[in-house]
Each structure stands twice: as structure tokens, then as C-alpha cells.
C-alpha positions as CSV (number, residue, x, y, z in Angstrom):
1,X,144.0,-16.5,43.2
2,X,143.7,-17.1,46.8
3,X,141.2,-20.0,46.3
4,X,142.9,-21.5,43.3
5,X,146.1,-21.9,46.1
6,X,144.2,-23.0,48.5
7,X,142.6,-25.7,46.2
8,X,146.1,-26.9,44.7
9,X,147.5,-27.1,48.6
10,X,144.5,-29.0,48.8
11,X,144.6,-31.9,46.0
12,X,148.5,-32.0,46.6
13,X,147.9,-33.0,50.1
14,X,145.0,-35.6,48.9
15,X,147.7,-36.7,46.2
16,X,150.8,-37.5,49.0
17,X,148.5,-39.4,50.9
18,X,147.3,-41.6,48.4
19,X,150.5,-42.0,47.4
20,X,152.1,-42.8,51.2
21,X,149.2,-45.1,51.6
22,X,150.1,-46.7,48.0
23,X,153.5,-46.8,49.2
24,X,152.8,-48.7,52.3
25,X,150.5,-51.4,50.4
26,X,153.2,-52.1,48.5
27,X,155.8,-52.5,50.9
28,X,153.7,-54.9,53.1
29,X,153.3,-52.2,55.9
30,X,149.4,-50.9,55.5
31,X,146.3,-53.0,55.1
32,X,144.2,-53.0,52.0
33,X,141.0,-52.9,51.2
34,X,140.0,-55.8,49.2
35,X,137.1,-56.3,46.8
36,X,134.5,-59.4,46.9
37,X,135.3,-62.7,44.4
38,X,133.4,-61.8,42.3
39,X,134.4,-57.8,41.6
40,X,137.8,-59.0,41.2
41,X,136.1,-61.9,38.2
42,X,134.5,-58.7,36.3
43,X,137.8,-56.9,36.5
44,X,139.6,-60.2,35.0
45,X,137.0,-60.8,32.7
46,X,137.3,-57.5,31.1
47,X,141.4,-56.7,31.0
48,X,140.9,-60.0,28.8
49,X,138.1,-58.9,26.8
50,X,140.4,-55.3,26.0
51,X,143.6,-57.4,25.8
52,X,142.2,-60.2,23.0
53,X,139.9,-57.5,21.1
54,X,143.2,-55.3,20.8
55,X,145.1,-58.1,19.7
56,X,142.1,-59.4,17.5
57,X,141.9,-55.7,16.0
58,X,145.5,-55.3,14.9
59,X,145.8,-58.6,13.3
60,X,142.5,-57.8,10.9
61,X,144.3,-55.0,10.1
62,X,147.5,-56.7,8.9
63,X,144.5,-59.3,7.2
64,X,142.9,-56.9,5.7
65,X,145.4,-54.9,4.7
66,X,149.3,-56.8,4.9
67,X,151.1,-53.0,3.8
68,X,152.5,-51.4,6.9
69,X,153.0,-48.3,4.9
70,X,148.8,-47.9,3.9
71,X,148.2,-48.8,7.4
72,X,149.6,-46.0,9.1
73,X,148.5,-43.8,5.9
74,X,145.2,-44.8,6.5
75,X,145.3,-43.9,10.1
76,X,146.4,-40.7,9.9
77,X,143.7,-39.7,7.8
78,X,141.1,-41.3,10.9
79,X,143.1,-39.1,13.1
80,X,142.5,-36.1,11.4
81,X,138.9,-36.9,10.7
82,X,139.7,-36.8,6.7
83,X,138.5,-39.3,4.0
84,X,140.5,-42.0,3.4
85,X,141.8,-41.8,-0.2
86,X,140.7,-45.0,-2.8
87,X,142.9,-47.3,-3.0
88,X,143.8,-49.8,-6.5
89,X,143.9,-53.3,-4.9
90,X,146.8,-55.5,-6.1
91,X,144.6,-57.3,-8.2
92,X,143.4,-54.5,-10.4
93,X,146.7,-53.2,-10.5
94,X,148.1,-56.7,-12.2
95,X,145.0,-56.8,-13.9
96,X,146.0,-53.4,-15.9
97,X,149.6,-54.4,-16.2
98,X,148.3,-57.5,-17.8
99,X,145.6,-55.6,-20.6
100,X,148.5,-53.2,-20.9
101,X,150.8,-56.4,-22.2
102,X,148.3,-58.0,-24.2
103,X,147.9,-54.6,-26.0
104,X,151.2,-54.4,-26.7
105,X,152.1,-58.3,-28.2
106,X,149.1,-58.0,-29.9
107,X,145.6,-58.9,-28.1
108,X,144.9,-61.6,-31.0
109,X,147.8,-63.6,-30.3
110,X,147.3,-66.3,-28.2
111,X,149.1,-65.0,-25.7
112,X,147.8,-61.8,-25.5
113,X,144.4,-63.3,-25.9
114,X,145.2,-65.1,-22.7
115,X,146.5,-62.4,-20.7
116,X,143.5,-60.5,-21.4
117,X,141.3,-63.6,-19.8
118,X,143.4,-63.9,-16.9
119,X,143.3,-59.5,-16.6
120,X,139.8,-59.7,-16.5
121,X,139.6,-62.3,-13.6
122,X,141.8,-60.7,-12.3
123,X,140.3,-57.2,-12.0
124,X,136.8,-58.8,-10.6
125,X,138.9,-60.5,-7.7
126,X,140.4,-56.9,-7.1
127,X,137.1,-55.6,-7.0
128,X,135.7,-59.0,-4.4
129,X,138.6,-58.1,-2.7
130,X,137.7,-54.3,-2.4
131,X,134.0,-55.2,-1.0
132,X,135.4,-57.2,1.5
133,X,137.9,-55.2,3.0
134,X,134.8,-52.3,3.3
135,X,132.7,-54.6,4.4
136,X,134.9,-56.0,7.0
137,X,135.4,-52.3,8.4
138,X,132.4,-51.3,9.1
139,X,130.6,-54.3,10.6
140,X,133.8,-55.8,12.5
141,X,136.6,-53.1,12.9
142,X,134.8,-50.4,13.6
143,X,133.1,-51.8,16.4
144,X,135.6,-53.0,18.1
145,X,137.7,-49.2,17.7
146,X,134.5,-48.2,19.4
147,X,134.5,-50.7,22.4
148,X,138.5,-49.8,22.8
149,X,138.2,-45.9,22.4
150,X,134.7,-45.5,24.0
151,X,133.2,-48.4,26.5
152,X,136.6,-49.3,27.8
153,X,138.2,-45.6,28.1
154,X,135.1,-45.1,30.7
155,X,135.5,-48.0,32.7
156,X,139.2,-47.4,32.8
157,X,138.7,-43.7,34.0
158,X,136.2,-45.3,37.0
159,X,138.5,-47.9,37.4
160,X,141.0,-45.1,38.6
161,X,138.7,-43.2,40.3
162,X,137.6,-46.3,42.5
163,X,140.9,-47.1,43.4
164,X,141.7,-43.4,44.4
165,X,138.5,-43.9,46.8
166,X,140.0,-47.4,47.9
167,X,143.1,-45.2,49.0
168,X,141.5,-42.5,50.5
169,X,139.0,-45.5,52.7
170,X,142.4,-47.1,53.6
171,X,143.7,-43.9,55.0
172,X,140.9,-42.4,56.8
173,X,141.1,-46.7,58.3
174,X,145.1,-46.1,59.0
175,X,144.3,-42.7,60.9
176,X,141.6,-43.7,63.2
177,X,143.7,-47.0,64.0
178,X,146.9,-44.7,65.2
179,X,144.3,-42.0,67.0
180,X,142.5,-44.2,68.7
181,X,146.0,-46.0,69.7
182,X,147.3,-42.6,70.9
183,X,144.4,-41.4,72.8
184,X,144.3,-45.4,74.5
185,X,148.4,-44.3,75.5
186,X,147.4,-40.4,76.7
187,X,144.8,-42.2,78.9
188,X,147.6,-44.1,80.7
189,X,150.5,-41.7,81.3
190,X,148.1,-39.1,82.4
191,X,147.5,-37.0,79.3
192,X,144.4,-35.0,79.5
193,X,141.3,-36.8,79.5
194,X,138.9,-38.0,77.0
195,X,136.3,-34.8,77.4
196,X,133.8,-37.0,75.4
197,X,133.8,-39.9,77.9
198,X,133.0,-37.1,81.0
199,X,130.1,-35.0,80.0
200,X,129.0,-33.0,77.1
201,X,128.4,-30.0,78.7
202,X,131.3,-27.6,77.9
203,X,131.5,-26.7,81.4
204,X,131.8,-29.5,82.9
205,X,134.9,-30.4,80.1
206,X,136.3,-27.0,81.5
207,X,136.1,-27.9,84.7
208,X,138.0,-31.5,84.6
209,X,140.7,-29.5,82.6
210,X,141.4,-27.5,85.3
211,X,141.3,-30.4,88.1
212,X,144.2,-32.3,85.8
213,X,146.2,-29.0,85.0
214,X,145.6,-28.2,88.9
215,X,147.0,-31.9,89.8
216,X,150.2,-32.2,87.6
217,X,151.4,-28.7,89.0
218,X,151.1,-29.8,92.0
219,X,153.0,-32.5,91.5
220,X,156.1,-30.2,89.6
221,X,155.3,-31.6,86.1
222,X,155.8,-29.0,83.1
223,X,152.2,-28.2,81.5
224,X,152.2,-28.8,78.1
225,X,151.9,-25.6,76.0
226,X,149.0,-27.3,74.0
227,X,147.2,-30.6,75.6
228,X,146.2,-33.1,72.7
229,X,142.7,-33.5,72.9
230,X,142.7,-37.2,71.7
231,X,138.9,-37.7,71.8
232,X,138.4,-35.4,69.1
233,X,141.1,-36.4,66.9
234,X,139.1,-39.5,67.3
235,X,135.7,-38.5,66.7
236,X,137.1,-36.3,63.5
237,X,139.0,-39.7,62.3
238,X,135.8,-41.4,62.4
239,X,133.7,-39.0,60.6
240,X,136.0,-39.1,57.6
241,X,136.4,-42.6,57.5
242,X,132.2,-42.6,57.2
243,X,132.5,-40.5,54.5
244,X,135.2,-42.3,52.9
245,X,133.0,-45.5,53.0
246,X,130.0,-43.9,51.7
247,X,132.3,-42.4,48.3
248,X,133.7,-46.1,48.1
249,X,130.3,-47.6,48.0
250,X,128.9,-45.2,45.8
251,X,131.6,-45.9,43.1
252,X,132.3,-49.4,43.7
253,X,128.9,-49.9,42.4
254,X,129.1,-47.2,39.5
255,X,131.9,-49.8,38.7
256,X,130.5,-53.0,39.2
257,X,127.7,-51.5,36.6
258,X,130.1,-50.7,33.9
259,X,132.0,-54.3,34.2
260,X,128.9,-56.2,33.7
261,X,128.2,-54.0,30.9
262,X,131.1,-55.9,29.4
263,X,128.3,-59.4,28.9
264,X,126.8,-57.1,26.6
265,X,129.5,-56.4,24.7
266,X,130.4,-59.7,23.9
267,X,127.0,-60.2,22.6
268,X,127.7,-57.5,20.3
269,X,131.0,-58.9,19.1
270,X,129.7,-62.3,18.7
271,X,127.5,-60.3,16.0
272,X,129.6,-58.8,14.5
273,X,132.3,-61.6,14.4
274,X,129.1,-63.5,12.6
275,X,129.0,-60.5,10.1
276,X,132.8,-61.1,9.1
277,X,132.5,-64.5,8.6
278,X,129.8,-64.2,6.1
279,X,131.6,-61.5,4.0
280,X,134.7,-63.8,4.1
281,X,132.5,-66.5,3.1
282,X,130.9,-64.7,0.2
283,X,134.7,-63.1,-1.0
284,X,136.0,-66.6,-1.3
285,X,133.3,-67.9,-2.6
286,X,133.5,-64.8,-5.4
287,X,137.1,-65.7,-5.9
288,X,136.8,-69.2,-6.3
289,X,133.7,-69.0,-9.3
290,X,135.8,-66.3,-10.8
291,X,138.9,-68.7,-11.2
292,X,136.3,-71.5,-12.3
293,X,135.0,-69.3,-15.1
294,X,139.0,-68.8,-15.8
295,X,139.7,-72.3,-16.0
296,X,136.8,-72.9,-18.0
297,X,137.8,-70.4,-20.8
298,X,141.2,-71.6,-20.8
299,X,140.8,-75.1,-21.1
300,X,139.0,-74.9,-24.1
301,X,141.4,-72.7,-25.8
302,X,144.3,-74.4,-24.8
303,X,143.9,-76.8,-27.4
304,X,143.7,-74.3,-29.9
305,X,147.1,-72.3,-28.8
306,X,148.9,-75.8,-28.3
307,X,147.7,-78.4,-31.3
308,X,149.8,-81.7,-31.8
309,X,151.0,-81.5,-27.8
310,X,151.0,-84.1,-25.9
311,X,147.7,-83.9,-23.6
312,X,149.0,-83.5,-19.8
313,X,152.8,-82.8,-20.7
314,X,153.1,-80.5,-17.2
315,X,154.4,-82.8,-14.2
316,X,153.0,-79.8,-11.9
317,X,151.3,-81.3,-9.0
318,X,147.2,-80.0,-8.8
319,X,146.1,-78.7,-5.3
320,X,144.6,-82.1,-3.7
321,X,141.2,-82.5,-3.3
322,X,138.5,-81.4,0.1
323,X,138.9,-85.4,1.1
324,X,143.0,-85.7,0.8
325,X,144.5,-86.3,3.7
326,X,147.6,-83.9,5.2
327,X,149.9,-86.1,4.4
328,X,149.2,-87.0,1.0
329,X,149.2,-83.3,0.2
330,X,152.7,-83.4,2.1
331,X,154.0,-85.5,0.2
332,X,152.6,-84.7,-3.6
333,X,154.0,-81.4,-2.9
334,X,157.2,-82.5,-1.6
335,X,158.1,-84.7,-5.0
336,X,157.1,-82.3,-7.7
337,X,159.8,-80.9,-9.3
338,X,160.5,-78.4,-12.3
339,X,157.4,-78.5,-14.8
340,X,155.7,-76.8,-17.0
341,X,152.2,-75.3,-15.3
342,X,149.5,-76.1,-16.2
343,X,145.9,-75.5,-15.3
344,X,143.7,-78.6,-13.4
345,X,140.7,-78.5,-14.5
346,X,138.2,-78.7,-10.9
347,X,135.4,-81.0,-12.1
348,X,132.2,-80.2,-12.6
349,X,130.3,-80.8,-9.1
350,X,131.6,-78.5,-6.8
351,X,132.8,-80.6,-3.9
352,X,132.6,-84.2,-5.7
353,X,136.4,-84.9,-7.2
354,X,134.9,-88.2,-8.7
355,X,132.6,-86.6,-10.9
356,X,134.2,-86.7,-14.6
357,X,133.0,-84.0,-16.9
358,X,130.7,-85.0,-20.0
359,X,132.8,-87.2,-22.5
360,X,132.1,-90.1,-24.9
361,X,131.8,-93.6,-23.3
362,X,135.2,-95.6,-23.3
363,X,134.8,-99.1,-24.2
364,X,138.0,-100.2,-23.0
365,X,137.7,-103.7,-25.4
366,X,138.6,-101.6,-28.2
367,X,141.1,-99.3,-26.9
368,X,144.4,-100.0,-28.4
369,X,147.5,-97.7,-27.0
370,X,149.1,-95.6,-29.5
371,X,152.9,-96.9,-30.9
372,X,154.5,-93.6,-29.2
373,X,153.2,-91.4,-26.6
374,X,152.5,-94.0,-23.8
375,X,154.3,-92.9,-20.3
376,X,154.1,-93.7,-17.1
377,X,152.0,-92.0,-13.8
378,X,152.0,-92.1,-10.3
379,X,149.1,-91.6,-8.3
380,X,148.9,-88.8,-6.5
381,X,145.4,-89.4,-4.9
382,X,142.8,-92.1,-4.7
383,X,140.1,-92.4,-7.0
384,X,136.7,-94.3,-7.4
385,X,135.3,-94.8,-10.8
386,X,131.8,-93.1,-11.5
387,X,131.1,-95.5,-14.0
388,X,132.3,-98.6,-16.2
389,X,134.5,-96.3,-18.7
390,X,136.7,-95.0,-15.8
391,X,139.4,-96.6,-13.7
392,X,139.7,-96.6,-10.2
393,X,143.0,-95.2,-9.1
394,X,144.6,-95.9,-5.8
395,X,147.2,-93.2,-4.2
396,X,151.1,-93.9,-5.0
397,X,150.3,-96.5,-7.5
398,X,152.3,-96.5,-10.8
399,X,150.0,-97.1,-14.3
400,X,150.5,-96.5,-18.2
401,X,148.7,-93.7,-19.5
402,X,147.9,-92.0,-23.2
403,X,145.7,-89.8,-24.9
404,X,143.7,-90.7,-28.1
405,X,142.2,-88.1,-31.0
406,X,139.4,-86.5,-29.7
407,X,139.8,-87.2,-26.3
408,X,138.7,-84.5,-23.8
409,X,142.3,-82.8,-22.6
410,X,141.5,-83.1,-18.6
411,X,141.5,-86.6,-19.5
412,X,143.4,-89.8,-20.0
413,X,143.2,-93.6,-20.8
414,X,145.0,-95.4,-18.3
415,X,146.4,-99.1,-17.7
416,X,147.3,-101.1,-15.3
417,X,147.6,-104.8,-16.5
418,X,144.5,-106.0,-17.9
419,X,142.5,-103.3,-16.6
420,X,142.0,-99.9,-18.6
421,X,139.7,-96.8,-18.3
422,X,139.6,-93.2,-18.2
423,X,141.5,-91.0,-15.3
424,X,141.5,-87.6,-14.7
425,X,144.9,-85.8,-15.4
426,X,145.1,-83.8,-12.2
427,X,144.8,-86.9,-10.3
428,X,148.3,-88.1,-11.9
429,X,152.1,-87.0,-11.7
430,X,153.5,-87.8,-15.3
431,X,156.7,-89.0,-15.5
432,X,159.1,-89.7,-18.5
């Protein structure tokens, strides 16, 4: 118990000087130690590496998963070193809800015939969208929770304990400066002397004692009950301050290890930043052949849910293609009013808008517009025929368009003057 005491004196003394010498830094009234350029870079270097990969962590999260609530579930179940529990994605939820429906009206009705199509796609994007989100933890979150709650825990823990050694150095620096400064002031009003400067024999240091204690009664001064041996004061001052050194050195490099460690650890994000991108890549890419497939099926049953409608009825504006500019997608979106939806068919080659799906040749000489059913388009996009049956369209420009028997339903004939040819309906915004 003794010990333990004399320990905890001990560290609390350590702890109120570090904190006097802090103190004093701060108030502009004790010199600091300060590290080389380029320590001070690796420190930079990583609070920027932990401040970005925190903030880069948090917002996968929300990415990966936008429900607060599941979030702090999922958490709590990290914390406690349990399982996480599976999860229905959105997707496969609505996907049931939508096979539920269809089972109810009837699943060879055309709605529910539909509703099962658009359950199904729906279900395999929830299950894209599962695989990604697993994928995405292992090879990108976790690493980074392991950089944040392993690499950078350790530097931070030497960080402290080099600048607890920086204090210590810059204390043992402050108390040499004021013993060295006291035993230069003894020297001059006739303190005792400095022993170390007269002999090292202890008898001769015994002897000059004596001469000045013999001196200053003689002249009537008052000997001092305990004469400050300033020379050893000094020499004791100087030994710690070696020490000191020698403990700052020592972990100034453990440091300076641990901080370039962090070039490594970029390398390894860069990795597994790579590894996201490619399961990203492959889940859109999933999603987007799975709503292909969708719009495949129900474009060639729409005809046979809706006979006798008017091909292209819906004013809703399609999304505009890879090559439309920002500002034609502004504005087609900002003009489309209340319509009835329907689906645009994506043409053929992936990537090639132009590219008109397989249909009869259109020898415009013999078209002849129908008596009713002729209305007018705007533009929405420019468009270059593929061939002599097609019409090139040019963005914002007004034409006559109709649909003849037969004719494939992602397709019309359009006019404009002498000119006629075929144009793809998602391409147009039908008005009255």
C-alpha cells in the first residue's frame, strides 16, 4: 500500500507538471519544442486521411443503407459481436406485395398478368441489391472500420504519449534554464560556491565551505540554516533533461514509423475503393438488363391488353439519351405535364439511340396518313436516320405523326412537309 502511494504521489506530480508546462505553452510564457517540416506533414497527412475515411464511411452507410433505424440496429448487433439478422430489401418486399395483388384480381387478367412481370423484376433487383450491399461490406467498409478502430487508435495512443514526452523534454529544458540562472545570481551576492568548479575531492569542497561560512561571520551576516548548493541542482537538471531527450527521440521515431505507415494505407484503400466500384458497376449493370427484359415483355403484351389504342397516346417524357445534353433534359422534363405513363422502349444496341429495332421497310411514296388519328409532336431530342425509311429529327422541332396497321408500337410515321419516315416514339412529346 506504501508503494502504490508512493507511485500515485509520483504520476500526480509528473501529471501537474505537464500540465503547468502545457499551461505556459499556451499562454505564450514557455518555449516549445517543435518538430521538423516534415513530422508535422505526416501528422497533417493523416488527421486528413482519419477525417475523409470517417466521413467517407458514414456516407456508404447512409448509401448502402438510407434507414437510420436498421443502421443503428445493425450496429448494435457489431457491438455485441452477434449476427446481424437478414434483412427483406425494399424490392422483394414490393415484389411480394405485387404477386400478393395479382393473386387476388386474378393472375390471368391483364393486370394481374402484369403485376406479376413487374414482381418478378422486381424481386431479382432486391436480390442485385442484396449482393451488393454484402459485397460492399466486406471489401470497402470493413476495411476502413479496421483502419479507424485499429491503425489509427495506435497512432493516436503514440501520438499522446510523444507529446507527454515533448512536455516532460520542455520541462526538464525550463528547469535547467532557471538553475543555471540561480546558481549564475548565488555566485554574485556571495552564496556558497559552485563545489563542482573547485575540486572534486570532498575535502577540499569541505574545506572551501568552511572558509565562506568562516568569512560571512565575520562580517555579522546571518548563516543560512541550509546553503543551496546550486551546482548540483544544476548537474541533476542536466541529467534529466538527457534523459528526457533520449525518451523523446526514442518515441519521436516510434511515431514517425507509424505516420508513414499511413502511404500504405492508402494503397490499401485505393484497393479496395477499386473493389466497390466494380460491385457498383456489376449491380447497375444487373438492374439495368433486368428492367430491359421488363420492357421487353411488356411491350409485346401491351398490344394485347390495349387493342384499337392509339399507338404512343402517353405525353410522358422518356429519360433522354447518354448523348443529350443537360439542358435538353432540363427542359423536356420541365414541359411534361399530366400523362398517362408509359414504357420507352431503349433500342436494341445498348448505347446507340439511333438504332431502330427490326421492322418492315417504309417506302414513304406510298404512305398515305390516315383520315383521323394524325397529331402533332415536338421534338424532344435530335435524331439521325439509320436508313432511307427513317426521318431525321432535329430537337424542338414540331412534325405530323400517325400510326398505320401493323406498325411496330415503339414506332411512328412522321411528316414534316414533303418529307416523311419513321421516328421512334420516345424521341417525341405528343400533343393534341
Amino acid at each position: 500500500m506504501d508503494f502504490n502511494m508512493k507511485k500515485l504521489a509520483s504520476d500526480a506530480g509528473v501529471f501537474f507538471t505537464r500540465a503547468v508546462q502545457f499551461t505556459e505553452e499556451k499562454l505564450g510564457q514557455a518555449e516549445k519544442t517543435e518538430l521538423d517540416a516534415h513530422f508535422e506533414n505526416l501528422l497533417v497527412r493523416a488527421d486528413n486521411t482519419k477525417n475523409w475515411t470517417e466521413k467517407i464511411l458514414r456516407q456508404t452507410e447512409v448509401l448502402l443503407q438510407p434507414n437510420p433505424s436498421a443502421r443503428v440496429e445493425e450496429f448494435l448487433y457489431e457491438k455485441l459481436d452477434r449476427k446481424v439478422p437478414s434483412r427483406v430489401t425494399n424490392g422483394e418486399l414490393l415484389a411480394q406485395y405485387m404477386t400478393e395483388a395479382a393473386n387476388d384480381f386474378g393472375p390471368t387478367s391483364p393486370y394481374g398478368k402484369t403485376l406479376i412481370k413487374v414482381g418478378e423484376t422486381e424481386r431479382r433487383l432486391g436480390g442485385a441489391e442484396r449482393d451488393f450491399i454484402h459485397s460492399s461490406s466486406i471489401n470497402f467498409l470493413n476495411p476502413l472500420r479496421n483502419f479507424l478502430e485499429g491503425d489509427w487508435r495506435t497512432i493516436s495512443k503514440e501520438r499522446r504519449i510523444l507529446q507527454n514526452r515533448r512536455l516532460d523534454l520542455d520541462a526538464c529544458k525550463a528547469r535547467l534554464k532557471k538553475a543555471k540562472a540561480a546558481e549564475a545570481k548565488a555566485a554574485c551576492e556571495g552564496d556558497p560556491p559552485c563545489l563542482a568548479s573547485i575540486s572534486m575531492n570532498p575535502l577540499v569542497r569541505a574545506a572551501s565551505v568552511l572558509e565562506w561560512a568562516g568569512r560571512r561571520a565575520c562580517c555579522g551576516k546571518e548563516m543560512p540554516k541550509a546553503p543551496l548548493l546550486w551546482s548540483d541542482e544544476v548537474e541533476k537538471a542536466e541529467h534529466e533533461l538527457r534523459v528526457a531527450q533520449t525518451e523523446f527521440d526514442r518515441q519521436a521515431e516510434v511515431t514517425r514509423l507509424l505516420l508513414e505507415g499511413i502511404s500504405s494505407t492508402h494503397v490499401n484503400h485505393l484497393r479496395c475503393l477499386h473493389e466497390f466500384a466494380e460491385a457498383q458497376t456489376t449491380y447497375y449493370a444487373q438492374c439495368y438488363q433486368y428492367m430491359l427484359d421488363l420492357q421487353k415483355q411488356l411491350g409485346n403484351s401491351r398490344g394485347e391488353m390495349l387493342p384499337g389504342t392509339f399507338v404512343g397516346n402517353a405525353e410522358s417524357v422518356s429519360p433522354p439519351p447518354d448523348n443529350a445534353s443537360p439542358t435538353v433534359a432540363a427542359a423536356a422534363s420541365s414541359v411534361a405535364g399530366p400523362a398517362v405513363p408509359t414504357i420507352p422502349v431503349v433500342p436494341t444496341a445498348v448505347g446507340a439511340p439511333g438504332s431502330a429495332p427490326s421492322v418492315e421497310a417504309l417506302n414513304a411514296s406510298d404512305v398515305k396518313p390516315p383520315a383521323s388519328g394524325t397529331r402533332k409532336a415536338r421534338v424532344l431530342y435530335d435524331y439521325e436516320a439509320a436508313d432511307s425509311s427513317e426521318l431525321s429529327l432535329l430537337s424542338d422541332e414540331m412534325i405530323t405523326v400517325y400510326s398505320l396497321p401493323g406498325m411496330d408500337p415503339d414506332w411512328l410515321v412522321g411528316e414534316r412537309g414533303n418529307q416523311k419516315g419513321k421516328v421512334p416514339v420516345t424521341y417525341l412529346e405528343l400533343l393534341s
